[in-house]
VEXKE-905637 format. One line per field, with one value per residue (C-alpha): x, y, z; residue number from 1. Coordinates in pm, 1 decimal. Layout:
u	X / ... .
v	Y / ... .
w	Z / ... .
n	NUM / ... .
//
This chain:
u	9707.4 / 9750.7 / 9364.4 / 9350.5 / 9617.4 / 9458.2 / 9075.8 / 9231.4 / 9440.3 / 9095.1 / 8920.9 / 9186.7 / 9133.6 / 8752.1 / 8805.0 / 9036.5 / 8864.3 / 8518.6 / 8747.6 / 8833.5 / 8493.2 / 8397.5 / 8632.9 / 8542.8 / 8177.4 / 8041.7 / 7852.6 / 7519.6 / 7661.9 / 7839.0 / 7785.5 / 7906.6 / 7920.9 / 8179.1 / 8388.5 / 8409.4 / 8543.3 / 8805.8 / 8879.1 / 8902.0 / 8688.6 / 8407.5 / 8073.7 / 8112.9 / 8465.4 / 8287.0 / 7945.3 / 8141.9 / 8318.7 / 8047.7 / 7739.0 / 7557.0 / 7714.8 / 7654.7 / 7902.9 / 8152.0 / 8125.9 / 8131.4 / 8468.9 / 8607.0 / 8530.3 / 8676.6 / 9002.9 / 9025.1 / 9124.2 / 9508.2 / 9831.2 / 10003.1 / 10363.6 / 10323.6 / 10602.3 / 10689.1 / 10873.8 / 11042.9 / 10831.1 / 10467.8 / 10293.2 / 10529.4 / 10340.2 / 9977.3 / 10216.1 / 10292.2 / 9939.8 / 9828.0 / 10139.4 / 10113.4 / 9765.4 / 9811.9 / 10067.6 / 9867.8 / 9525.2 / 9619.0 / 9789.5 / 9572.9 / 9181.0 / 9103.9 / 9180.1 / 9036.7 / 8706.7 / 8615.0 / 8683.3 / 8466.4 / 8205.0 / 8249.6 / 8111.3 / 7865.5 / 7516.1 / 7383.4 / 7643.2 / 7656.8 / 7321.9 / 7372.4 / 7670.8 / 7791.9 / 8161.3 / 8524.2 / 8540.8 / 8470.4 / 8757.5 / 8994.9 / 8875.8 / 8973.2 / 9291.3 / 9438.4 / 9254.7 / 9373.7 / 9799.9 / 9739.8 / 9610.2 / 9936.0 / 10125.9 / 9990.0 / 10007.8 / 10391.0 / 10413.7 / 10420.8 / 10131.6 / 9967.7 / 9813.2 / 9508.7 / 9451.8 / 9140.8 / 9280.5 / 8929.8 / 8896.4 / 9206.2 / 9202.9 / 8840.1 / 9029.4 / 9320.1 / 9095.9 / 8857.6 / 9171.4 / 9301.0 / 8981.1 / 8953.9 / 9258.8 / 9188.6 / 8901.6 / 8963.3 / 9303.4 / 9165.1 / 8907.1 / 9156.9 / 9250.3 / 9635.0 / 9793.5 / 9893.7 / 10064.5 / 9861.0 / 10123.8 / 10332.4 / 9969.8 / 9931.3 / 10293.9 / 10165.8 / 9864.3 / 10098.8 / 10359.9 / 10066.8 / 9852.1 / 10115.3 / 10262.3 / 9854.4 / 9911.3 / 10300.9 / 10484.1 / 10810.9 / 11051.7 / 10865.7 / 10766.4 / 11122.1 / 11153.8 / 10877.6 / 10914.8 / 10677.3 / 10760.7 / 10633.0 / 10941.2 / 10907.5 / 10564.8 / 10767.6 / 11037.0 / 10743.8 / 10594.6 / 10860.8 / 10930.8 / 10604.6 / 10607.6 / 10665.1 / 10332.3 / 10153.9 / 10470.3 / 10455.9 / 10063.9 / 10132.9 / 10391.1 / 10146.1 / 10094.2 / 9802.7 .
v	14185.5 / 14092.7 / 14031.6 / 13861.7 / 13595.6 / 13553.9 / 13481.9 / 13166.7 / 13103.7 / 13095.9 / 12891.1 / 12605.2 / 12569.5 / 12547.6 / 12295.2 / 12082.7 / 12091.5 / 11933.1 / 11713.4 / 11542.2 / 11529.1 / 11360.2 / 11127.1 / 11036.6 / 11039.6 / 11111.7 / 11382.9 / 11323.4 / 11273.6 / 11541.1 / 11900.9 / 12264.0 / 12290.8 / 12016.9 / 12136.8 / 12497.6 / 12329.0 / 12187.1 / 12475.8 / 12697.4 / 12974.8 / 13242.4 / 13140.7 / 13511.5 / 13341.2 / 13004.8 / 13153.0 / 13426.8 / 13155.2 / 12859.1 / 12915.4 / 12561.5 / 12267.8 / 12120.1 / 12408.1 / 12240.7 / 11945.2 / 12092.7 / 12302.6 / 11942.5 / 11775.8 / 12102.3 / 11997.7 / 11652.5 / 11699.8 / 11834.2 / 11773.0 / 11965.6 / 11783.9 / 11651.4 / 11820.3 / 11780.2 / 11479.4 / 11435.6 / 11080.5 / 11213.7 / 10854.5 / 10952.5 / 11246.3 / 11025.6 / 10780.5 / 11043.6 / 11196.5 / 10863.1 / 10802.7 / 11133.7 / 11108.2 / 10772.4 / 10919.1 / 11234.5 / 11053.7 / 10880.5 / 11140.9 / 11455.3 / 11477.4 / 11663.7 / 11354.5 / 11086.8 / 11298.6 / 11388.4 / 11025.4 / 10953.3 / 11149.8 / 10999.3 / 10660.8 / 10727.3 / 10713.8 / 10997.2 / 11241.7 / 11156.8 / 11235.8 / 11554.5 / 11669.1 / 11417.5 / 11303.7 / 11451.8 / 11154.0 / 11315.7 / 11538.3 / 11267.2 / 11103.4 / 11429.0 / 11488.4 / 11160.0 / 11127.0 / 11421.4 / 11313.9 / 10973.4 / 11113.2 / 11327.4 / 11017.6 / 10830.7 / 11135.9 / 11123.5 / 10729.1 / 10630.5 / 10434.2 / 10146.1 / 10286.3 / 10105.6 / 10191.2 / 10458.7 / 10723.4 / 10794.5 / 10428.2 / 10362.1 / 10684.8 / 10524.4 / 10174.5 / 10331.6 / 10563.5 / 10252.9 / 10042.4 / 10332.6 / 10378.6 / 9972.3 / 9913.7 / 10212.2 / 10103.3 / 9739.1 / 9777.8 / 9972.8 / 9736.6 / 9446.1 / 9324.7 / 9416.4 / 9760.2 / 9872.7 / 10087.2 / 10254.0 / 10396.9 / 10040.5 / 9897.6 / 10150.6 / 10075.4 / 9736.3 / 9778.9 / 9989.7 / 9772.1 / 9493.5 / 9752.3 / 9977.9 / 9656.9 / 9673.0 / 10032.3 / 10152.0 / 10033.3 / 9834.7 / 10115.7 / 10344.2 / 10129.9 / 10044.1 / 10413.9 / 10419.9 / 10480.4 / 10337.7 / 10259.1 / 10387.0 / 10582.8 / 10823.5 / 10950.3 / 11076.1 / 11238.5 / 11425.2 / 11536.9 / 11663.9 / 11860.5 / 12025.8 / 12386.8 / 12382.8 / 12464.9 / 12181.4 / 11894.3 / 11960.3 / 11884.8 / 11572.6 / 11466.4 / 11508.8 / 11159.9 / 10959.7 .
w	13413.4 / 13789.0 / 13835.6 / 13475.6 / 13618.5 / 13925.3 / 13788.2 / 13559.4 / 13854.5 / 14043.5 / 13740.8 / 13716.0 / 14144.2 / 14086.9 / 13809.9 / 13977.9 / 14298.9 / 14046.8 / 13885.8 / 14229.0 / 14370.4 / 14036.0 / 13992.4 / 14302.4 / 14361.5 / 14051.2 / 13859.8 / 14079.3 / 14375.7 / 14340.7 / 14486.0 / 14485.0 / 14848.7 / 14889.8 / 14551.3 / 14765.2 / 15031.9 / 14806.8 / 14634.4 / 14910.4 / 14704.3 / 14791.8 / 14626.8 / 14454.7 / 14287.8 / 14265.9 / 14043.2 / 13851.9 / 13671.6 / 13672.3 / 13687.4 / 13805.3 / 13834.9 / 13510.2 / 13378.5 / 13574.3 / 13381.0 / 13081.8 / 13175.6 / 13308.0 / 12964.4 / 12805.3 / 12958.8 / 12850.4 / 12442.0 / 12440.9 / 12281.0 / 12526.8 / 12583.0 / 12195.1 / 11973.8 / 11590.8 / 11494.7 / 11208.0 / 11219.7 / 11221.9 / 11340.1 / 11654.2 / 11730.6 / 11731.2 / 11951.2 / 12156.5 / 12238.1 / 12377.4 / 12566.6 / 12731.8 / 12826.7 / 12967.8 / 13195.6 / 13300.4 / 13358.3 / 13632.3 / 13796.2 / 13697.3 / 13855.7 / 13532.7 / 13274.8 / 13503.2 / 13603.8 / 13182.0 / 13138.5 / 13431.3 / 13289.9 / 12963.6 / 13037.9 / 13253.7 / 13063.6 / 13261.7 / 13177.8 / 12822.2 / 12818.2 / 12938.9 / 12828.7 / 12543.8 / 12522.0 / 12357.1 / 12147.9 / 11821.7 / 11912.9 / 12022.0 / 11707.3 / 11490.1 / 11639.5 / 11616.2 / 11266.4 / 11133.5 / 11255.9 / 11114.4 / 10788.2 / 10783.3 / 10828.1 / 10570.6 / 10339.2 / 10394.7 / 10320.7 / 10696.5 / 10726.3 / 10447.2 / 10179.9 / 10253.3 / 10572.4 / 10674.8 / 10921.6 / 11052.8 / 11152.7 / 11268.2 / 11521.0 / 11634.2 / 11681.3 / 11869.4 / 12098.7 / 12194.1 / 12288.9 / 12487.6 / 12681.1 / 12735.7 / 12887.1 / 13066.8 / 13207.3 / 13223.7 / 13408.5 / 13667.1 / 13754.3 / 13782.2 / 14101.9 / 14099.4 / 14013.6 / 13669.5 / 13521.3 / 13255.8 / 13047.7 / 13029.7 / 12961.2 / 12628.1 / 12547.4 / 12471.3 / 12291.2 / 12059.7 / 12037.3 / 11922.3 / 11703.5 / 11536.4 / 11277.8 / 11118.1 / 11057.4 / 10971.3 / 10736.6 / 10837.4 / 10786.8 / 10977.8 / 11251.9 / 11345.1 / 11421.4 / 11645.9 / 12000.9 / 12208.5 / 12544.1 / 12877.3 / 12972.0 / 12684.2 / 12858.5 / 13128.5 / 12983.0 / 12715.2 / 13033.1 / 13187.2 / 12900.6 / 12978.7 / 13157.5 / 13486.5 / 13615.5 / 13386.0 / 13494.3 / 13839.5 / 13814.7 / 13591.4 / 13842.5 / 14166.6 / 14339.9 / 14270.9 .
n	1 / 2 / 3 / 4 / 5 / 6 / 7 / 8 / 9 / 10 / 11 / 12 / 13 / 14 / 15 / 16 / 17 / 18 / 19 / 20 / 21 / 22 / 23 / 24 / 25 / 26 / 27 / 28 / 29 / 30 / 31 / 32 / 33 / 34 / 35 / 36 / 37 / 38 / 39 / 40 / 41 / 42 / 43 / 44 / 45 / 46 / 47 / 48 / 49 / 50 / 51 / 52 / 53 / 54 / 55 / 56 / 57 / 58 / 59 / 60 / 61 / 62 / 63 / 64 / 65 / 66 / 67 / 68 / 69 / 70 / 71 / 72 / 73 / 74 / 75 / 76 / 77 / 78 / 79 / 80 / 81 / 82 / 83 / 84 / 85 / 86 / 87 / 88 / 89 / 90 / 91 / 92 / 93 / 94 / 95 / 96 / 97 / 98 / 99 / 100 / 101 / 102 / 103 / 104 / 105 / 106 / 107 / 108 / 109 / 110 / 111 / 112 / 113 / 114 / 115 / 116 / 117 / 118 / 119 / 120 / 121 / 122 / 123 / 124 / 125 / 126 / 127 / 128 / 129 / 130 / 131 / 132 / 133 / 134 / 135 / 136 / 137 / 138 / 139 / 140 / 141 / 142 / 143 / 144 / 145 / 146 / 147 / 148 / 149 / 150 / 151 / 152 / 153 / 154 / 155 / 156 / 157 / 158 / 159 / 160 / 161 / 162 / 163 / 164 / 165 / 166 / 167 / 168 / 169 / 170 / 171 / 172 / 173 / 174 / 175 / 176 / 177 / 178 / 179 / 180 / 181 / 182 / 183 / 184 / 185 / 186 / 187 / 188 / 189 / 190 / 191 / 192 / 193 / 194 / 195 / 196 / 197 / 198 / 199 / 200 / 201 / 202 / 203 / 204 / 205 / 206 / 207 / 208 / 209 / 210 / 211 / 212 / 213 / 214 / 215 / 216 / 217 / 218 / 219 / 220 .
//
């Protein structure tokens, strides 16, 4: 059990350690010599897990599609209003979330290794179709759309934001694209009891298990 725990001890460091270099260089610019370095690992430690680099990728991109932090509500939009909130916190803060997005837009990668956005499309489509099930959401309303509407705003203000000239904050920034998208898709009772601000990504993540809120709480 002991040597279990410590080899996916071992496989998070090597995936962190690629999901710095990157986020911060690239996937081509990137190499294994310099995530070793980071990860402080033995080639043996390094291969048995990945072997090339473009298996580091793939385990980075792996990462990137979770609901960790998202628990039932008695509201079940809240829970689709939770996964973005929650990722908008993390991303900035975790290497893994920035680096798959990284990879994401970049035409080379894609090419290689495609994109999580049909997950992130699934997921979110499969909450909001809950929520409309339940009366939550307007009847007329496609789930499968509106998850592909939600996820491109996400990723644009992403993007956008961090290419502005001041600083933002990217969860207050996806607080607001709720607060202007959610009235096209819930119904007025239900949108009342919506919470959407930026603190509530915090408090989700510190909900989280220690190991996985301490990383979400690391400095950018």
């Amino acid at each position: 059990m002991a040597q279990q725990e410590r080899a996916i001890r071992t496989r998070k460091v090597i995936l962190e350690a690629a999901a710095t270099v990157f986020d911060e260089v690239g996937y081509e610019a990137a190499t294994i010599s310099e995530v070793l370095k980071r990860a402080g690992v033995t080639k043996g430690a390094f291969y048995f897990h990945f072997p090339s680099k473009g298996d580091l990728a793939l385990g980075v991109l792996d990462q990137a599609v979770t609901t960790d932090g998202v628990e039932p509500q008695e509201v079940k939009l809240q829970e689709a209003v939770d996964t973005m909130l929650i990722m908008a916190y993390r991303l900035p803060r975790e290497p893994v979330y920035s680096a798959a997005l990284r990879l994401s837009v970049d035409r080379n990668s894609q090419r290689l290794f495609g994109t999580r956005w049909p997950d992130w499309i699934s997921l979110l489509s499969a909450l909001l179709g809950e929520a409309k099930e339940r009366g939550e959401m307007y009847a007329y309303i496609d789930e499968t759309q509106a998850a592909r509407l939600l996820l491109s705003s996400w990723t644009g203000v992403q993007i956008v934001s961090e290419g502005l000239p001041d600083t933002y904050d990217l969860s207050t920034e996806v607080s607001r694209m709720l607060q202007l998208m959610l009235p096209s898709i819930a119904v007025p009772t239900v949108l009342s009891q919506l919470e959407v601000s930026a603190d509530r990504s915090a408090r989700l993540v510190a909900a989280l298990p220690d190991d996985e809120a301490q990383d979400a709480a690391a400095p950018v």
